[in-house]
N, C-alpha and C positions, 0 to 999 in steps of 0.2 A: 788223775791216776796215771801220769806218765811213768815212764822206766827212770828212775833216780838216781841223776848221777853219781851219790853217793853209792846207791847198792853198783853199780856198774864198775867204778872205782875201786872198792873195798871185795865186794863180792864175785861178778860175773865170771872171775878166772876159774876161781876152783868151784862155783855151781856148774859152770859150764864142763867143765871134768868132768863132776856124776853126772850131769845130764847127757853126755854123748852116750856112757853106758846105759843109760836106762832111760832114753829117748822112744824106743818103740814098744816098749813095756807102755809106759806115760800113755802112748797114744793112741794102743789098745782100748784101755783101759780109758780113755777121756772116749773114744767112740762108745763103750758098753754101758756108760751112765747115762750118755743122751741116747743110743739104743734102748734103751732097757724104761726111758721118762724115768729116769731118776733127776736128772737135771737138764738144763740146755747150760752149765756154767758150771764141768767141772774144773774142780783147783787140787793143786799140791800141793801140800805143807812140807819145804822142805826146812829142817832145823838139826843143828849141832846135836843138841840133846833133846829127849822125848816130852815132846807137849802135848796136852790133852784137845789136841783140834782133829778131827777126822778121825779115818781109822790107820794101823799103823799099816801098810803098802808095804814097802818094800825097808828093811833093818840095816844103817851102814856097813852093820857088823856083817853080816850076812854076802853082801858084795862086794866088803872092802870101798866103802865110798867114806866121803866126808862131812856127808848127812842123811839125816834118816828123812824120809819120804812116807808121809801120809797124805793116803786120799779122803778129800771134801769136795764140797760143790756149795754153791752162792747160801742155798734154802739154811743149812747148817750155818752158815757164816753168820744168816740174819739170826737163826733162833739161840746163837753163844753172845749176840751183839757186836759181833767182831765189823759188821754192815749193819750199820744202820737202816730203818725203815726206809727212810728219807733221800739215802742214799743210793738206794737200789737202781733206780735209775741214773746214774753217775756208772756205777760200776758196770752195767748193761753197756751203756754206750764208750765204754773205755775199752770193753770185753773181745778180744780179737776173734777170728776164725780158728775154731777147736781144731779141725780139720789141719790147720798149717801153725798155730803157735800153741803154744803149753802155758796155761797159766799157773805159774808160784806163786805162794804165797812164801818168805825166807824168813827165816825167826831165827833171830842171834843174840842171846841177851834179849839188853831193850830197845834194840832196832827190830821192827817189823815193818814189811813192805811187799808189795806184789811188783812181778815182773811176770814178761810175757818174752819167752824163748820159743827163737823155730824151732821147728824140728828141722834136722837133716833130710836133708832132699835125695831121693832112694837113688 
């Protein structure tokens, strides 16, 4: 579960766009899940157009970005099958410090993949 060269290639320029805007939203927001034990593993779903993974976060249209952003965490991933059972620990130990990276999940068409973006350093 490294960062793909092809998502870095194809993607990273304009995720990285929305993500400077809505970096400390993100990070909020990934403290209040593991705050709150909702997860130790939350995720972003960010995609062009609206998929049924999480709940809907934050609307491009809403702040002019170039994807919409839904919040999820690992438990949800496993109970839609998106993580395998089997898996889980793969994705645990892939899983960076919430604290200092943001984990995406990108949905473009039929490319899905996770990536792990820092956050800006205050």
């Amino acid at each position: 579960m490294e960062n793909d060269p092809e998502l870095n290639g194809k993607y990273l320029g304009n995720i990285s766009k929305d993500f400077v805007v809505v970096a400390e939203t993100l990070k909020e927001a990934a403290y209040q899940v593991r705050r709150r034990k909702i997860s130790e593993y939350p995720i972003f779903v960010f995609s062009r157009t609206p998929v049924p993974v999480g709940s809907n976060f934050l609307a491009k249209e809403e702040l002019a970005l170039e994807w919409n952003i839904n919040a999820s965490y690992l438990e949800d991933f496993v109970q839609r099958g998106l993580i395998l059972e089997d898996r889980i620990d793969d994705f645990k130990g892939a899983y960076k410090d919430s604290d200092e990276f943001c984990c995406l999940f990108v949905v473009d068409g039929e490319f899905q993949n996770f990536v792990f973006i820092p956050y800006p350093e205050d």
